[in-house]
PAZAPA-4460 file (N, C-alpha, C; in steps of 0.05 Angstrom, whole numbers, plus 32768, in hexadecimal, padded with zeros to 4 digits):
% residues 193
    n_x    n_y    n_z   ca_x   ca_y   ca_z    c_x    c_y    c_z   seq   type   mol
   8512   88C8   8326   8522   88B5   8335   8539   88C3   8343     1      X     A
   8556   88C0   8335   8566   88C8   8344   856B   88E0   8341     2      X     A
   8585   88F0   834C   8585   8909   8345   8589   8913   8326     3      X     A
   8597   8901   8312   8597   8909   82F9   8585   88F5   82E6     4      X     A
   8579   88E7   82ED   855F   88E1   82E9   8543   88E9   82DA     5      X     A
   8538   88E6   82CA   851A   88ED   82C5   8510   88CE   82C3     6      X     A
   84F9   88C8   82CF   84E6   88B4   82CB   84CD   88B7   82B7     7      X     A
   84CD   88AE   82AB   84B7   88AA   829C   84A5   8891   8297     8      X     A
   8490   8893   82A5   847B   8885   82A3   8469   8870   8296     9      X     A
   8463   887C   8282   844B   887F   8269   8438   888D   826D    10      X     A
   8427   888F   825F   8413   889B   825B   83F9   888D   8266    11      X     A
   83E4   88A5   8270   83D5   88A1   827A   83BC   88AA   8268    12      X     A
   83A2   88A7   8266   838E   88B7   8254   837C   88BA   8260    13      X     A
   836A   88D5   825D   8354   88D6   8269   8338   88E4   8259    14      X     A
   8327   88DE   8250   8315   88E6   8247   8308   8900   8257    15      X     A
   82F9   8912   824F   82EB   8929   825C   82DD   891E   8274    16      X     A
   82CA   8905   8266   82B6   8903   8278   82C3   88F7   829A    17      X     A
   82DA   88EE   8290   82E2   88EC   82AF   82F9   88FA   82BA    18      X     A
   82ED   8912   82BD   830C   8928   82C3   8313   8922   82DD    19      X     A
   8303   891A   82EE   8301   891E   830A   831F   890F   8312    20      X     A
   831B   88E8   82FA   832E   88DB   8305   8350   88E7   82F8    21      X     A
   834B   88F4   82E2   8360   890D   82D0   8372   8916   82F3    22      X     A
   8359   8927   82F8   835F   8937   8314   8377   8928   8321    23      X     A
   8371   8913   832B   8376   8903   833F   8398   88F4   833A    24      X     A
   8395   88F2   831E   83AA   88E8   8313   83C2   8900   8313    25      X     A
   83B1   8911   830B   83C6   892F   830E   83D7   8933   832C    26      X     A
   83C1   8937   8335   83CE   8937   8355   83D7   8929   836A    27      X     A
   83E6   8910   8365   83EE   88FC   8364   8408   8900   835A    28      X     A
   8415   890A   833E   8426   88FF   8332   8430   8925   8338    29      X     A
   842A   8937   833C   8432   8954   8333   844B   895A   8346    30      X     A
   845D   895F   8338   8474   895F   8347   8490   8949   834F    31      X     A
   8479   893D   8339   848C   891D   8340   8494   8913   831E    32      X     A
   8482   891F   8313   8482   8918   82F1   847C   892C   82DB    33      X     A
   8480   8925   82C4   8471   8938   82B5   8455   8932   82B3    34      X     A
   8448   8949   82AA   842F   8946   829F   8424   8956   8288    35      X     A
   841C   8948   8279   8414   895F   8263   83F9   8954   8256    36      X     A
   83F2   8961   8241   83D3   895F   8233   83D9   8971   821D    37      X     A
   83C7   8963   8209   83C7   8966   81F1   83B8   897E   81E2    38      X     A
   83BA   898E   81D7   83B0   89A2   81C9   83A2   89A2   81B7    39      X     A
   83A0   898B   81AC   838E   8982   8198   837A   896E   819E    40      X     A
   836C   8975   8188   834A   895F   818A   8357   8942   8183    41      X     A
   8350   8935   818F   835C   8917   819C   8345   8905   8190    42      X     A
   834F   88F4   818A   8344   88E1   817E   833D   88CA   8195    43      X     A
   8341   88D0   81A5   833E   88B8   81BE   8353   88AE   81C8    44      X     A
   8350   889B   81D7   8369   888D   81E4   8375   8879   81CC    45      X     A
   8387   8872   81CC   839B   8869   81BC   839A   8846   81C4    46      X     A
   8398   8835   81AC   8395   8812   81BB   83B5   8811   81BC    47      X     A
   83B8   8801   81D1   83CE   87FC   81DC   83E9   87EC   81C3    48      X     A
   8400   87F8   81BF   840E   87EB   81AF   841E   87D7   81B0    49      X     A
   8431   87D1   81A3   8435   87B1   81A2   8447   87B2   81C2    50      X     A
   845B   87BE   81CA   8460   87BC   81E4   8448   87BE   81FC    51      X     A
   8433   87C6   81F6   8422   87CF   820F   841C   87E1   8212    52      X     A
   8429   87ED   8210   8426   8816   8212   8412   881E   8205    53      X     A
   840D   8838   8211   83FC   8844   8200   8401   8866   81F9    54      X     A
   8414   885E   81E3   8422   8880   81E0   8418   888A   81C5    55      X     A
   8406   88A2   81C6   83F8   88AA   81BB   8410   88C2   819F    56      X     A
   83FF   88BB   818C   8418   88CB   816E   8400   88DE   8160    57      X     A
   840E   88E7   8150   83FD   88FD   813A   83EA   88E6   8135    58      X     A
   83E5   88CB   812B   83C8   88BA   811D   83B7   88B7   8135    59      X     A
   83B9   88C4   814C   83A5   88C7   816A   839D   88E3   8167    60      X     A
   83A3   88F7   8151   8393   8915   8158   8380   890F   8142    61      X     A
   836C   8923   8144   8354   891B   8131   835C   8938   8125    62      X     A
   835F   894F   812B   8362   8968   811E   837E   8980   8136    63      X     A
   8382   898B   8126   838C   89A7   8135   8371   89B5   8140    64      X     A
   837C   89BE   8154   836A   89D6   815E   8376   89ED   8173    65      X     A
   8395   89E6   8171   83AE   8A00   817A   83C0   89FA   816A    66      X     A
   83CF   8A0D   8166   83F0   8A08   815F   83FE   8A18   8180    67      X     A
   8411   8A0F   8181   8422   8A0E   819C   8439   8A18   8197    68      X     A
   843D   8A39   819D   8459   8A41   819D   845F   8A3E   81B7    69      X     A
   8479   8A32   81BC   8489   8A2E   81D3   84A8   8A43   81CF    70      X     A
   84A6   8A54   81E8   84C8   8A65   81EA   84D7   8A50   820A    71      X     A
   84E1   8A44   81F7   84F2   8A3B   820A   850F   8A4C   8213    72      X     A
   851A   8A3D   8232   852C   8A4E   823E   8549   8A44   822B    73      X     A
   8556   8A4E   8228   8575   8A4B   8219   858A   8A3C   8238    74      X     A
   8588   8A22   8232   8599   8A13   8242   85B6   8A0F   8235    75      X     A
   85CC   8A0E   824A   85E1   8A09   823E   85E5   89EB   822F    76      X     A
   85EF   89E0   8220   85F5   89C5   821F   85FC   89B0   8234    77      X     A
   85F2   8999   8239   85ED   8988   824A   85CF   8988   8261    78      X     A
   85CA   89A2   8261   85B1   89A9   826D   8594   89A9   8267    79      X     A
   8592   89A3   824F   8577   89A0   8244   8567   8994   8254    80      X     A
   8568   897B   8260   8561   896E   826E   854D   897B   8290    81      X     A
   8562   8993   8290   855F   8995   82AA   854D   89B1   82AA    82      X     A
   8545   89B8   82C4   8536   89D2   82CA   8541   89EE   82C1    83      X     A
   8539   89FF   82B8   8542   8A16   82AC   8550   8A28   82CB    84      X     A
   8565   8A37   82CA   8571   8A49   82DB   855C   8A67   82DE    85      X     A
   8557   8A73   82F7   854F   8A87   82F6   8550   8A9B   82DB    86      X     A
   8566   8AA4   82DF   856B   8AAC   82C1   8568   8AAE   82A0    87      X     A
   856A   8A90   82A0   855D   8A86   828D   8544   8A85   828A    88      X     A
   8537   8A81   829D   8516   8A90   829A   850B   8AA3   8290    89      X     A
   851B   8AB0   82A3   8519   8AC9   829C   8515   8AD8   8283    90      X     A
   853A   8ACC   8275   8537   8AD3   825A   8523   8ACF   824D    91      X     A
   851A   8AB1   8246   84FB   8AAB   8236   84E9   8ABC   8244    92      X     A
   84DB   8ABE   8257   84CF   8AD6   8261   84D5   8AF5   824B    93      X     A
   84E1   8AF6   8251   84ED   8B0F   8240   84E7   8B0E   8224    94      X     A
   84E8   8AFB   8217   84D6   8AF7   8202   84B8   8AF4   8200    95      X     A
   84AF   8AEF   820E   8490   8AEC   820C   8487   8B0A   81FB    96      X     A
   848D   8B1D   8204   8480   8B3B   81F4   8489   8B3A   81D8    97      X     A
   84A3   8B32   81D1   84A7   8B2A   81B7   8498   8B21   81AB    98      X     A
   8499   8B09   81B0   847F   8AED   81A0   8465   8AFE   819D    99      X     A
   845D   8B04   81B6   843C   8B19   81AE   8442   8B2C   819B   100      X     A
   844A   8B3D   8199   844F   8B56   818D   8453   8B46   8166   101      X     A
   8467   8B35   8166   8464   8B29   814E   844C   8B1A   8147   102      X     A
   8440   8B0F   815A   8423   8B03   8151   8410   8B21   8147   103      X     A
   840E   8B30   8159   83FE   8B3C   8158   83FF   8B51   813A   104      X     A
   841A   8B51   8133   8427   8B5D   811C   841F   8B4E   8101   105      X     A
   841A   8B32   8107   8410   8B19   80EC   83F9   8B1F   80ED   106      X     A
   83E8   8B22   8107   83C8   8B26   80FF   83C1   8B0D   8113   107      X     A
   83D2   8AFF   811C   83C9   8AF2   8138   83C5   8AF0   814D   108      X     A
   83AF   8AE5   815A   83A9   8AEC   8176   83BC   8AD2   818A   109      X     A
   83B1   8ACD   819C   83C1   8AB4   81B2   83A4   8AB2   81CA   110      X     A
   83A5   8A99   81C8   838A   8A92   81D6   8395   8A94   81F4   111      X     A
   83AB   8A84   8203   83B0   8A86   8219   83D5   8A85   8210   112      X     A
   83E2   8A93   8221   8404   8A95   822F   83FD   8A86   8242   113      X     A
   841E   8A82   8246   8424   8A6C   825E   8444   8A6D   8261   114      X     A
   843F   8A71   827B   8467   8A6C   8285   8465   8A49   828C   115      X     A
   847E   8A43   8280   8472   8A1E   8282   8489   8A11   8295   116      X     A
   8492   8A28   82A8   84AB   8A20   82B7   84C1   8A24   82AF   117      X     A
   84CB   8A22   8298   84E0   8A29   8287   84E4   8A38   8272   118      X     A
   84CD   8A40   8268   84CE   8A57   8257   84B0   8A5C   825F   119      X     A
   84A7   8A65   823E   8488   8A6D   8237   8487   8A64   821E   120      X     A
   8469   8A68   821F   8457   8A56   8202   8437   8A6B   8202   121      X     A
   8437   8A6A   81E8   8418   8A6D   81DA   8408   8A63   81D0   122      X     A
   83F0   8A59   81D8   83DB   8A4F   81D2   83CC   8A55   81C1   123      X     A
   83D6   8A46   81A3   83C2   8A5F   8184   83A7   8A50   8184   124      X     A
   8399   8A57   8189   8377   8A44   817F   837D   8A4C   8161   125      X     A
   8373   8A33   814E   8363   8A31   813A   8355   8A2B   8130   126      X     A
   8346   8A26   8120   8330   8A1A   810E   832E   89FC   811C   127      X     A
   8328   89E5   8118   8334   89CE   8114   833C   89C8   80FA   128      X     A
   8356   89BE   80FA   835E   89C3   80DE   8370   89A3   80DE   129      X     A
   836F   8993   80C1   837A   8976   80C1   8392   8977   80C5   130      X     A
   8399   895B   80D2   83B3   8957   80D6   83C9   8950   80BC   131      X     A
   83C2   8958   80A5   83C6   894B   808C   83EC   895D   8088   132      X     A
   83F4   894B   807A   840A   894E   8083   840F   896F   8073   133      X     A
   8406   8977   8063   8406   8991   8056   8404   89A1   8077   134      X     A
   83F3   8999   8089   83ED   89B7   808E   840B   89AD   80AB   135      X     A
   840D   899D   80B6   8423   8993   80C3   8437   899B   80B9   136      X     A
   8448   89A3   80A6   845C   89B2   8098   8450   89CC   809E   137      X     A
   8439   89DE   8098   8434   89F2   8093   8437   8A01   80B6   138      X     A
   8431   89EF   80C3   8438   89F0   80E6   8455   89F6   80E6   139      X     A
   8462   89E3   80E2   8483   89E7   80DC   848C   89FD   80D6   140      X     A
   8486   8A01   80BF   8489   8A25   80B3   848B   8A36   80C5   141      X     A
   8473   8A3B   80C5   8468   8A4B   80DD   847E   8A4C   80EE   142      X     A
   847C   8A42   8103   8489   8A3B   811D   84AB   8A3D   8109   143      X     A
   84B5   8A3C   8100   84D5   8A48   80F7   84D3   8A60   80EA   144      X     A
   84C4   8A6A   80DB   84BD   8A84   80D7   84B8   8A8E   80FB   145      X     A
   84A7   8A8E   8101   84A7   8A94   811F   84BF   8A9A   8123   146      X     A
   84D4   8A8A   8130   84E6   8A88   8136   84FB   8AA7   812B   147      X     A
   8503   8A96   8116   850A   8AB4   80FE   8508   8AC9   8108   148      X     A
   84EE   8AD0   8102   84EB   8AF0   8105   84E5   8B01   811F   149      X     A
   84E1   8AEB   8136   84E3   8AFC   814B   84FB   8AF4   815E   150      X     A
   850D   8AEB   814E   852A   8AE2   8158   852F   8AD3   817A   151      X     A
   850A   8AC8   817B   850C   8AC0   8191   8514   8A96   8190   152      X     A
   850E   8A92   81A9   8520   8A73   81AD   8505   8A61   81AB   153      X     A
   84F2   8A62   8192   84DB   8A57   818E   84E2   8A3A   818D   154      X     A
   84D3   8A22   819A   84D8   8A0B   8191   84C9   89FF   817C   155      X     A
   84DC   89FB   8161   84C9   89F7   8146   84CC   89D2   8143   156      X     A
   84C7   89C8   815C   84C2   89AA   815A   84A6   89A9   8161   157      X     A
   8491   89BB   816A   8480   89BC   8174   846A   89BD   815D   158      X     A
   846C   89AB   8145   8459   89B0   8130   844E   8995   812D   159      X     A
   8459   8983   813E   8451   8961   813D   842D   8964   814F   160      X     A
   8419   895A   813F   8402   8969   8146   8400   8950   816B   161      X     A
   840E   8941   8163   8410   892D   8180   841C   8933   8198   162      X     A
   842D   894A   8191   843B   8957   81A4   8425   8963   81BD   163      X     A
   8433   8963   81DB   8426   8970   81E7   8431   8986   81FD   164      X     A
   8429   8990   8215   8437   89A3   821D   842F   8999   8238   165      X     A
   843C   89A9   8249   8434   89A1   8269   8418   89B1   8276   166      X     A
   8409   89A2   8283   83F3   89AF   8288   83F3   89C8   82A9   167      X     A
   83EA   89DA   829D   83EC   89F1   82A5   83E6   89F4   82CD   168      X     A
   83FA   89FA   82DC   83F1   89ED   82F7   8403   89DD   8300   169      X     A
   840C   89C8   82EF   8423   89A9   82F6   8439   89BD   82F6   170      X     A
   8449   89AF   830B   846B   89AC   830A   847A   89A8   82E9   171      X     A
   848B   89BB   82E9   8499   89AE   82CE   84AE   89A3   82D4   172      X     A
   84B2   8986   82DB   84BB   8977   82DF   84D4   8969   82D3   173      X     A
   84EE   897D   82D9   84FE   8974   82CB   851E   8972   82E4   174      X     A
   8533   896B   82DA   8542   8962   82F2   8550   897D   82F9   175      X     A
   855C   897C   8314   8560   8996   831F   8579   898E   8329   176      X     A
   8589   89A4   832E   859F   89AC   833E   859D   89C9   834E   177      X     A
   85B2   89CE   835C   85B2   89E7   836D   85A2   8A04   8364   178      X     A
   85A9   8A0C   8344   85A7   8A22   8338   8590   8A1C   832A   179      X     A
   8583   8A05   8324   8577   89F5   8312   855C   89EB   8321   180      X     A
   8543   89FB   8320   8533   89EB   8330   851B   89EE   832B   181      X     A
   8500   89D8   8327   84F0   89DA   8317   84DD   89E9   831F   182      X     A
   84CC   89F4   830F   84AC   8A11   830C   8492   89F8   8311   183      X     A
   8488   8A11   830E   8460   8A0B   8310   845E   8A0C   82F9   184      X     A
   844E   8A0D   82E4   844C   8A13   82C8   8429   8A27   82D3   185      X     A
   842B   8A43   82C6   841B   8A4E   82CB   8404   8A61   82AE   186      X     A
   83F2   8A5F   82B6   83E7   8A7A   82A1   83EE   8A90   82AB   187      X     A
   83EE   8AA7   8294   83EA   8AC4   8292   83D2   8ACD   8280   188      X     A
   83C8   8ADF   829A   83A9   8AE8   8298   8397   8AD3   8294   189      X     A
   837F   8AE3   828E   836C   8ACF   8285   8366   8ABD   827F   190      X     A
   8362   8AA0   827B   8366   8A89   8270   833F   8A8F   8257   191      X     A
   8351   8A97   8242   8334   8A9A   822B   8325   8A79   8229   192      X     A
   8310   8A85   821C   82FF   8A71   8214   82FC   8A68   81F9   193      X     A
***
């Protein structure tokens, strides 16, 4: 909406078999909103709740099948909100070889990286593994151990298996000023299978 503004919508859902209208919806809203998608095996669309909505929680994933490290950019206070500064990109950028180097140091691989406009993130494939609240803590862990030991700016809220990320391609859609102005969200290398 306005200049200090974010709009938010609701949610939209789309099954595989109709990506086309997915497509359509994407390109339509990119640049104008957020957009994101889920990382996990989905249980379907979500029946509409007592307001109407249809905002999908952890009892809408059927299993894990990533965990999602995110390096976000280090905003000053009051800015969260808004688009990361050159700089500040940068910095998280600058971490990305960190985060690998410690994965690769645990014995883990990373299915796909991503600069997501404001920082970067890793894409862990796993098993499918339950959403049971044991292993949801054990995500948590993880992701603050993460954090810890490669003294990078990991976001360890990112263990809610309902959580999602912005899809790769979209605007990251956040409010801007002069110094302050929003990215593409992109892959690096390959996108694995």
């Amino acid at each position: 909406k306005g200049k200090h503004e974010l709009t938010i919508t609701g949610e939209a859902y789309f099954e595989p078999i109709v990506i086309n209208k997915a497509c359509d919806y994407i390109d339509l809203r990119d640049g104008k909103e957020q957009i994101w998608v889920t990382l996990q095996a989905f249980n379907g669309i979500p029946e509409a709740n007592e307001r109407g909505g249809r905002y999908h929680s952890y009892k809408d994933i059927a299993h894990y099948t990533n965990v999602y490290l995110d390096v976000d950019a280090t905003k000053p206070d009051g800015f969260k909100d808004f688009a990361a500064t050159e700089e500040e990109r940068a910095k998280a950028r600058d971490q990305m070889p960190v985060v690998e180097a410690w994965l690769v140091s645990k014995g883990l691989g990373f299915g796909l990286r991503l600069l997501t406009g404001n920082g970067c993130g890793f894409v862990l494939p796993i098993p499918p593994t339950s959403t049971a609240p044991d292993f949801i803590a054990k995500v948590a862990t993880f992701l603050k151990v993460a954090r810890v030991e490669t003294g990078c700016n990991i976001d360890t809220t990112m263990f809610d298996p309902g959580r999602v990320i912005g899809i790769p391609g979209t605007v990251n859609c956040k409010l801007e000023n002069d110094d302050r102005k929003n990215h593409r969200r992109e892959t690096i290398g390959q996108i694995p299978e």
